[in-house]
VEXVO-281431 format. One line per field, with one value per residue (C-alpha): residue in one letter; chain; x, y negated, z negated. Coordinates in steps of 0.5 Angstrom, whole numbers. Example, Ala and Ser with C-alpha at 12.3 -4.5 7.8 and 13.67 -1.06 7.14 Angstrom:
VEXVO-281431
res: c(A | S)
chain: c(A | A)
x: c(25 | 27)
y: c(9 | 2)
z: c(-16 | -14)
***
This chain:
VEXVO-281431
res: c(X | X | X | X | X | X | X | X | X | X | X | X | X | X | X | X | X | X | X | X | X | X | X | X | X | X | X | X | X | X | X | X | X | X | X | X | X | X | X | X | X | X | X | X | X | X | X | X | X | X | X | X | X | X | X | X | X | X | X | X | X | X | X | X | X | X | X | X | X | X | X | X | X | X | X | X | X | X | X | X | X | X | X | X | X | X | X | X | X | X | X | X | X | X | X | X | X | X | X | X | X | X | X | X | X | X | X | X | X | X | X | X | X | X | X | X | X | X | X | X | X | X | X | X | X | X | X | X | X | X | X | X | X | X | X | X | X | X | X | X | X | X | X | X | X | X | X | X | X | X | X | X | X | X | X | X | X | X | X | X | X | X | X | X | X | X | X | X | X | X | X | X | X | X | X | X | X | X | X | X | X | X | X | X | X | X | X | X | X | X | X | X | X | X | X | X | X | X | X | X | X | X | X | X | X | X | X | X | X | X | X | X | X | X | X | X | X | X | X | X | X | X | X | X | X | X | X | X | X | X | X | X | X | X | X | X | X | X | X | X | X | X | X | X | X | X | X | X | X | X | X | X | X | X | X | X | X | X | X | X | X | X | X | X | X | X | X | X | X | X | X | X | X | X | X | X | X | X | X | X | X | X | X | X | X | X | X | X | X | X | X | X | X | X | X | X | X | X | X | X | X | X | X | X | X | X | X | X | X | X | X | X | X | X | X | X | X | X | X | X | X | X | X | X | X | X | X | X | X | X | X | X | X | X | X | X | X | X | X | X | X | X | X | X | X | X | X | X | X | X | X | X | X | X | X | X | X | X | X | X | X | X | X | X | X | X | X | X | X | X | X | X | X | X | X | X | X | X | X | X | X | X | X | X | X | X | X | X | X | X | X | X | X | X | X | X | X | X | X | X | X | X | X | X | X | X | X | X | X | X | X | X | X | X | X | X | X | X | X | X | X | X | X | X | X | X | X | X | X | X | X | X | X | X)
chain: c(A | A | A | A | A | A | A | A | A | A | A | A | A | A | A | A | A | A | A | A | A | A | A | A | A | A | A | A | A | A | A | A | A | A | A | A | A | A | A | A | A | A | A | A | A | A | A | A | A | A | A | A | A | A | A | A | A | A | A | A | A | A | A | A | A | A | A | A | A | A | A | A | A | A | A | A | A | A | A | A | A | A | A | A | A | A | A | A | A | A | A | A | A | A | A | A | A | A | A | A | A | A | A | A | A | A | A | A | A | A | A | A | A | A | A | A | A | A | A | A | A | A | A | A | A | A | A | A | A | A | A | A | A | A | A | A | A | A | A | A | A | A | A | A | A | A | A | A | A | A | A | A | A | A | A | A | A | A | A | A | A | A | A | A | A | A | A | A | A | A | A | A | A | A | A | A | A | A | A | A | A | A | A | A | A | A | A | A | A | A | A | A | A | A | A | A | A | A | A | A | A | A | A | A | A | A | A | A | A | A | A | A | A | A | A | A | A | A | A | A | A | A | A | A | A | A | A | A | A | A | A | A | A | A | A | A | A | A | A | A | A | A | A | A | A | A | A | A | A | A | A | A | A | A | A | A | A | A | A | A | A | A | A | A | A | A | A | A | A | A | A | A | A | A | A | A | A | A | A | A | A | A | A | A | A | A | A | A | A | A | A | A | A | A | A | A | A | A | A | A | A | A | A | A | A | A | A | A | A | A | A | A | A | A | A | A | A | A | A | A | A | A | A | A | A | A | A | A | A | A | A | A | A | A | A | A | A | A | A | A | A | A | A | A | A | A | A | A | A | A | A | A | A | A | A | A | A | A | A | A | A | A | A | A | A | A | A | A | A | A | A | A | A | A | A | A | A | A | A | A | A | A | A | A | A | A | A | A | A | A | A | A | A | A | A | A | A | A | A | A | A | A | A | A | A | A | A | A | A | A | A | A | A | A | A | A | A | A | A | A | A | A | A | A | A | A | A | A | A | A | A | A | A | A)
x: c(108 | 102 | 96 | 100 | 100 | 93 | 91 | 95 | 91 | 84 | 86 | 88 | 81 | 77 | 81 | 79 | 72 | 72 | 74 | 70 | 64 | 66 | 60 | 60 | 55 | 52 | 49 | 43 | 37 | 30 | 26 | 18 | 12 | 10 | 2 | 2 | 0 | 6 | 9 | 9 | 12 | 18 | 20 | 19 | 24 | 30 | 29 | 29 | 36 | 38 | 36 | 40 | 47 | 48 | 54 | 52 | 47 | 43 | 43 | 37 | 35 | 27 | 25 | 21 | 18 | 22 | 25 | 28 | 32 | 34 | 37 | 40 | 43 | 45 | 50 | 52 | 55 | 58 | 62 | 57 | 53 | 51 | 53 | 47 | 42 | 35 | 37 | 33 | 37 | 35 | 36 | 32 | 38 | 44 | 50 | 50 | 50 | 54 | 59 | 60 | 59 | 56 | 59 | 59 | 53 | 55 | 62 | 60 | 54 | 56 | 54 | 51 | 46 | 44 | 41 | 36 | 33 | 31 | 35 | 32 | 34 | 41 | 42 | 47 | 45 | 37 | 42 | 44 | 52 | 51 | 53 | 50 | 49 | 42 | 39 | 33 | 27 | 21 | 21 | 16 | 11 | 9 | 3 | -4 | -11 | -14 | -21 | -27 | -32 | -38 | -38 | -38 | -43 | -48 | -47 | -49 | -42 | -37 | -30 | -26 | -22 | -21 | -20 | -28 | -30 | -27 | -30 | -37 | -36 | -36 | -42 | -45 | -40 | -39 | -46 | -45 | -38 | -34 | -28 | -27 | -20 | -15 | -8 | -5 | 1 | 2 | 9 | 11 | 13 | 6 | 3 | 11 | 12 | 6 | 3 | 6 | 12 | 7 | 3 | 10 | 12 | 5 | 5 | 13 | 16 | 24 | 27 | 25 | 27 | 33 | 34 | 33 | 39 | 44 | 41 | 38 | 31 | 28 | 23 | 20 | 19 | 12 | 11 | 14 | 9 | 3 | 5 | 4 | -3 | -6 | -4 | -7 | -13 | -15 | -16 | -19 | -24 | -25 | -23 | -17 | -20 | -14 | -15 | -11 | -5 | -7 | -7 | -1 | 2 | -1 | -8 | -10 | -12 | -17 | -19 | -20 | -23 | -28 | -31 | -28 | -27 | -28 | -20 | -14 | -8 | -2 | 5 | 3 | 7 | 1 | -4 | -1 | -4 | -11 | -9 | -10 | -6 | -3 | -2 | -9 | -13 | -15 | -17 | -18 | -21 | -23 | -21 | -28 | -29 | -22 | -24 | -30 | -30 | -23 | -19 | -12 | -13 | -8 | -9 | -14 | -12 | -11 | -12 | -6 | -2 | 4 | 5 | -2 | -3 | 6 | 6 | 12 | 16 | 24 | 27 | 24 | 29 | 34 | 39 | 45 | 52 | 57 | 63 | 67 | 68 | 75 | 74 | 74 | 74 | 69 | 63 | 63 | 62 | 57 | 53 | 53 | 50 | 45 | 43 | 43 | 38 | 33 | 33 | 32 | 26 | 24 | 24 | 21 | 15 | 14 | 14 | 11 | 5 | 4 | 3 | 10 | 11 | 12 | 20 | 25 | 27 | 24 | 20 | 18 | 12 | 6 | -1 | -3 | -10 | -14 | -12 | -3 | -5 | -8 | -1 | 3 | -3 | -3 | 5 | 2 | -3 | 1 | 8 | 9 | 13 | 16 | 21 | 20 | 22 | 25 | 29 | 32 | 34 | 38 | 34 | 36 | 31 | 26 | 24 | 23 | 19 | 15 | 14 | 12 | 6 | 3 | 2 | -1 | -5 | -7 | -8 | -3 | 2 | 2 | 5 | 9 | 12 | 13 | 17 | 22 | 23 | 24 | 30 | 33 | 33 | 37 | 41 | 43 | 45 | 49 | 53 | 56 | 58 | 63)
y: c(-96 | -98 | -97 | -90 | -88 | -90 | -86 | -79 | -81 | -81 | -76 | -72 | -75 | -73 | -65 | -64 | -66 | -60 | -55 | -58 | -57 | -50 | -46 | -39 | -33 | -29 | -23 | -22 | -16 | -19 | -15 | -17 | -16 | -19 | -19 | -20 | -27 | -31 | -30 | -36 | -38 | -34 | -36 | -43 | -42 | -39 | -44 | -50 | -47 | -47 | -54 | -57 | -52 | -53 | -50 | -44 | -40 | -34 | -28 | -24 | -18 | -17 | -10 | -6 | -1 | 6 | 3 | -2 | 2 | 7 | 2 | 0 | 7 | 8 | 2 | 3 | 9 | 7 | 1 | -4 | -8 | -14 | -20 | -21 | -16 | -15 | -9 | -4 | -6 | 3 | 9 | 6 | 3 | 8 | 8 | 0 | 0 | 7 | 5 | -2 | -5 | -12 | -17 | -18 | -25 | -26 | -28 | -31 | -35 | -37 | -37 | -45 | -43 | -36 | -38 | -41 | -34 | -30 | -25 | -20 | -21 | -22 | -17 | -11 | -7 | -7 | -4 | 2 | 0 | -3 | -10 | -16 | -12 | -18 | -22 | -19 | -25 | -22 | -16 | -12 | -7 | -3 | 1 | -4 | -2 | -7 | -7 | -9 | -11 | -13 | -7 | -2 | -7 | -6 | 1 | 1 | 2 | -2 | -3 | 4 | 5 | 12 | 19 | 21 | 14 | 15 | 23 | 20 | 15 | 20 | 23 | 16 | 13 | 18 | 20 | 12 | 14 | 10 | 13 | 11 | 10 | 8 | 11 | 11 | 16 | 17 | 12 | 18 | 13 | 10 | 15 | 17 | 9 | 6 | 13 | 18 | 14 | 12 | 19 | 22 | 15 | 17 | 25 | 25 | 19 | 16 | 19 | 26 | 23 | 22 | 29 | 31 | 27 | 29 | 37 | 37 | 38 | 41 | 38 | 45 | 44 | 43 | 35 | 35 | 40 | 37 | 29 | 33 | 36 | 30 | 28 | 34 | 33 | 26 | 30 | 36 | 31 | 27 | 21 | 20 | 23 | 28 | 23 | 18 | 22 | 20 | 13 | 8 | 4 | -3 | -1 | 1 | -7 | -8 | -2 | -3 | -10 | -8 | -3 | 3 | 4 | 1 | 2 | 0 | 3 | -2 | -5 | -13 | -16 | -13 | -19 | -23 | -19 | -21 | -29 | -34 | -34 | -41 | -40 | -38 | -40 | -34 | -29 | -22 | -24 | -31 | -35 | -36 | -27 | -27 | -30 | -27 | -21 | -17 | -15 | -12 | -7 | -1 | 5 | 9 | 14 | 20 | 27 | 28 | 23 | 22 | 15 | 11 | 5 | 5 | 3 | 3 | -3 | -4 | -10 | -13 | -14 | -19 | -22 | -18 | -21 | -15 | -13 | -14 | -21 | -24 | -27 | -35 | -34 | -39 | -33 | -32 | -39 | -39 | -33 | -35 | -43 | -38 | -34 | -40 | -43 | -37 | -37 | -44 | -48 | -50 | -43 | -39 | -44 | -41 | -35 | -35 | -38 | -34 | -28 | -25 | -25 | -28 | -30 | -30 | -37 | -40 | -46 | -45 | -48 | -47 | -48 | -40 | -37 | -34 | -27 | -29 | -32 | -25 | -23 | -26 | -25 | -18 | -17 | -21 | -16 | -9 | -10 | -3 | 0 | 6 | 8 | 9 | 15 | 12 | 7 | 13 | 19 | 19 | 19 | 26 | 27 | 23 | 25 | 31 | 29 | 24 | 30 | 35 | 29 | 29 | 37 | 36 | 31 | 36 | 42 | 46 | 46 | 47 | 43 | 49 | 49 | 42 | 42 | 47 | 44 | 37 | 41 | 45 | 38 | 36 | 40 | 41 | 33 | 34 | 40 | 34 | 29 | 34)
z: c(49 | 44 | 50 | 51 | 43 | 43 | 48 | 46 | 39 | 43 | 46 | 40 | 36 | 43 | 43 | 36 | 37 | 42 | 37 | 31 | 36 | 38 | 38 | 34 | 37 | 31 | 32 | 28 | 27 | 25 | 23 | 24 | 27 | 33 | 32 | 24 | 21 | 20 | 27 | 30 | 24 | 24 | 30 | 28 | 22 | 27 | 33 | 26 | 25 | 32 | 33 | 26 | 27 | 35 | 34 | 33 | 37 | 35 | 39 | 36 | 37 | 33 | 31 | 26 | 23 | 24 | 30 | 26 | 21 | 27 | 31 | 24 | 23 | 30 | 30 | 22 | 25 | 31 | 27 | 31 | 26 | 27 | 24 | 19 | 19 | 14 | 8 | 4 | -4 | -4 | 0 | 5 | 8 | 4 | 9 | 9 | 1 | 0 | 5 | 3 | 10 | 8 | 5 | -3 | -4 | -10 | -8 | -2 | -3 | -10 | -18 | -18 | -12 | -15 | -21 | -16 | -17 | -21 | -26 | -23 | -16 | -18 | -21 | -17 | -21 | -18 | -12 | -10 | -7 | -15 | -12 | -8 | -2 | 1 | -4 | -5 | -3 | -7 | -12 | -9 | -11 | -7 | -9 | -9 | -8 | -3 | -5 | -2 | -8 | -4 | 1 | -6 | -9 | -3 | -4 | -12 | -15 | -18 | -18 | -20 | -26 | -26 | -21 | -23 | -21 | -13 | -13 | -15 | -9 | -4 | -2 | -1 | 3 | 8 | 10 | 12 | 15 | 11 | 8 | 0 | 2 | 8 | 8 | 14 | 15 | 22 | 20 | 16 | 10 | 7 | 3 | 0 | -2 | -3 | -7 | -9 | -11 | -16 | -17 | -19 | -23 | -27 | -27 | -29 | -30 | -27 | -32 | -31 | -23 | -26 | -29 | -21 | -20 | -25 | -23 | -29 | -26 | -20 | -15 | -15 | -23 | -25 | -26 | -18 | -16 | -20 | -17 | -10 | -12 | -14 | -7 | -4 | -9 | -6 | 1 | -1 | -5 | 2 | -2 | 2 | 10 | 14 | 20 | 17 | 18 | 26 | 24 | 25 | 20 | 24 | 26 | 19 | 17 | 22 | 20 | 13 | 14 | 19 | 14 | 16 | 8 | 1 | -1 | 3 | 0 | 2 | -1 | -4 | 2 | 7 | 4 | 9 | 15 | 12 | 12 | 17 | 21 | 23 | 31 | 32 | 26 | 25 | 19 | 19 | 11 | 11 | 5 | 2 | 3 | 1 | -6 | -7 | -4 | -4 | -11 | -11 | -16 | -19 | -18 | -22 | -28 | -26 | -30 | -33 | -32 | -38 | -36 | -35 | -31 | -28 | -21 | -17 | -16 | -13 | -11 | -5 | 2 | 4 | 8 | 9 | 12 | 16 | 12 | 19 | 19 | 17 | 11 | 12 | 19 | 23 | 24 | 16 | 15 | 21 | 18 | 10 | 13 | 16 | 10 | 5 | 10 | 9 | 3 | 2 | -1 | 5 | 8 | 2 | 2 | 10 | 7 | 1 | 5 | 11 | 5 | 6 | 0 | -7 | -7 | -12 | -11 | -18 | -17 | -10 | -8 | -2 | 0 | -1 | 1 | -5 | -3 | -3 | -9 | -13 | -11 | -17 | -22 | -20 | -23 | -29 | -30 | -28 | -31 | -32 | -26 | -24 | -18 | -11 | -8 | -2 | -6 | -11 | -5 | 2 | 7 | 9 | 2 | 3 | 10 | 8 | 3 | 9 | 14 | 7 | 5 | 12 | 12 | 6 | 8 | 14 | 11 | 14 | 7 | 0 | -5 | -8 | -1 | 0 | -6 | -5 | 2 | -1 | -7 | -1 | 2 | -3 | -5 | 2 | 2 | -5 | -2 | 3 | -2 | -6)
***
């Protein structure tokens, strides 16, 4: 009797070991870029957690750029999300945030281990659903001057302060064949983030963006239309080339670094395409050049401007955990074990190095090249920032924003037709939110 209780308990120990082992599958969509710095060690963070968690296996789908957020949408709307996925805290990703289809982190993750980061990432209402849709893992600016000092040394000029200052530039850079500033717009997206935005934070300000909102204000309203000629201006100057509305978001950095032009116009995250890149041992900038020969500057005053020196900032990109999983069921828990390891300081550090970003999480520390550690000291300097404009309207607005700088930027519009086109946009969308 007591050999058979015995082996009913041991089998009994042996069937619970079965299921407490039983594997959880989560789905997840990355997003990465398979030949930046920093890949390798990306690939790197998610087999460490496949190695530590066996009972949960990760099936990956790696996208990025536009494709990223189309296949993102394509699944929102068919009630297929995955189970983790990368988010925007503003319009960029609207129907995850309006349609509240992820999970609210500060329930799941927990008040003791958000205190980790900063206030400003915790903060709901930094994002659009105005709750914690994705921690966010930075607080990005997205409008910095990559400068290279040497080149316009070796040409007699000195760092710009002022829109006069890059128009003085021109006649001499070009005659060599070198643009005053790179900003590649093929992507659609580029100059609407990473200038504009600014441009309009300086011309008009967020709160005349929030008269728009309210339809207090229009886009065809003279501090739009004055935002969108500073823009047409750069072109018309030559201070910005036309053929940059032809060059992909990726190519441009290679570009920039092989004297294609003084200036490169990019979000703060873009320093880590210039670092060392740990597979290969290779930099685009060495560190030695990085230190002494590059300068993440702000953009220069512009004639006009009512808002002098703000540059547009949002709250960075996060983990988010799909709203479809039972709650307490073993694939949330599997999920909300996968986002604490992401934002881990082990994780943050990774990141933090490879120049994709300074993280939220207080107190992380990494070894950072000179140009990733320029980043922070940038903040310091500029703390006054501005709205994004993809990060305050629908993409049905922005997108016609995107299309609407690229004719500018060609030639083939105006900004009087610009504006109009972008308030027709959004009066359209409003109309199907009543």
């Amino acid at each position: 009797m007591k050999k058979a209780i015995f082996a009913l308990v041991a089998f009994a120990v042996l069937i619970t070991g079965v299921f407490a082992q039983e594997k959880v599958t989560l789905n997840v969509m990355n997003y990465q870029q398979a030949d930046q710095a920093g890949y390798q060690e990306d690939v790197a963070i998610w087999k460490k957690f496949e190695a530590d968690n066996p009972d949960i296996t990760l099936n990956m789908e790696v996208l990025f750029n536009e494709p990223y957020h189309q296949k993102l949408q394509a699944y929102a709307a068919a009630g297929t999300l995955p189970d983790v996925f990368y988010v925007w805290p503003g319009a960029r990703s609207a129907v995850i945030h309006e349609k509240k289809l992820a999970k609210d982190l500060a329930k799941l993750l927990g008040a003791d281990y958000l205190k980790e980061f900063s206030g400003a990432a915790t903060n709901p209402n930094n994002q659009l659903g105005k709750y914690l849709v994705e921690l966010p893992q930075s607080f990005t600016y997205t409008s910095v001057m990559y400068v290279n000092k040497k080149l316009l040394a070796d040409n007699g000029f000195s760092l710009p302060k002022s829109y006069d200052d890059l128009k003085k530039m021109v006649p001499k850079l070009k005659s060599k064949g070198i643009n005053v500033i790179m900003l590649p717009d093929k992507d659609g997206w580029p100059m609407q983030s990473c200038l504009f935005s600014t441009v309009l934070g300086r011309m008009a300000g967020d709160k005349f963006v929030d008269s728009i909102k309210a339809g207090k204000a229009k886009f065809t309203d003279k501090p739009f239309v004055d935002a969108l000629t500073v823009i047409s201006n750069l072109y018309k100057d030559g201070i910005i080339a036309r053929e940059d509305n032809q060059v992909g978001y990726g190519e441009a950095p290679g570009l920039f670094v092989s004297g294609k032009a003084a200036i490169y116009i990019d979000g703060d995250w873009r320093a880590g395409a210039y670092i060392t890149d740990k597979a290969s041992g290779k930099a685009l900038i060495s560190p030695t050049a990085q230190t002494s020969d590059f300068a993440l500057l702000p953009f220069v005053a512009i004639p006009g401007e009512v808002n002098p020196g703000v540059l547009s900032a949002v709250a960075g990109t996060g983990w988010a955990i799909s709203g479809s999983l039972p709650a307490g069921s073993a694939k949330e828990k599997a999920a909300v074990r996968l986002v604490k390891y992401l934002y881990s300081p082990e994780v943050q550090a990774i990141r933090y190095s490879t120049g994709a970003y300074v993280p939220t999480r207080k107190n992380v520390k990494a070894n950072v090249e000179p140009l990733v550690a320029k980043v922070p000291v940038f903040y310091a300097d500029n703390p006054d920032t501005c709205y994004v404009f993809d990060g305050e309207f629908d993409p049905a607005v922005y997108n016609v924003l995107n299309d609407g700088l690229i004719t500018i930027g060609l030639g083939t519009s105006t900004p009087e037709k610009v504006a109009a086109e972008v308030q027709k946009a959004f009066e359209t969308w409003k109309a199907t939110q009543k």
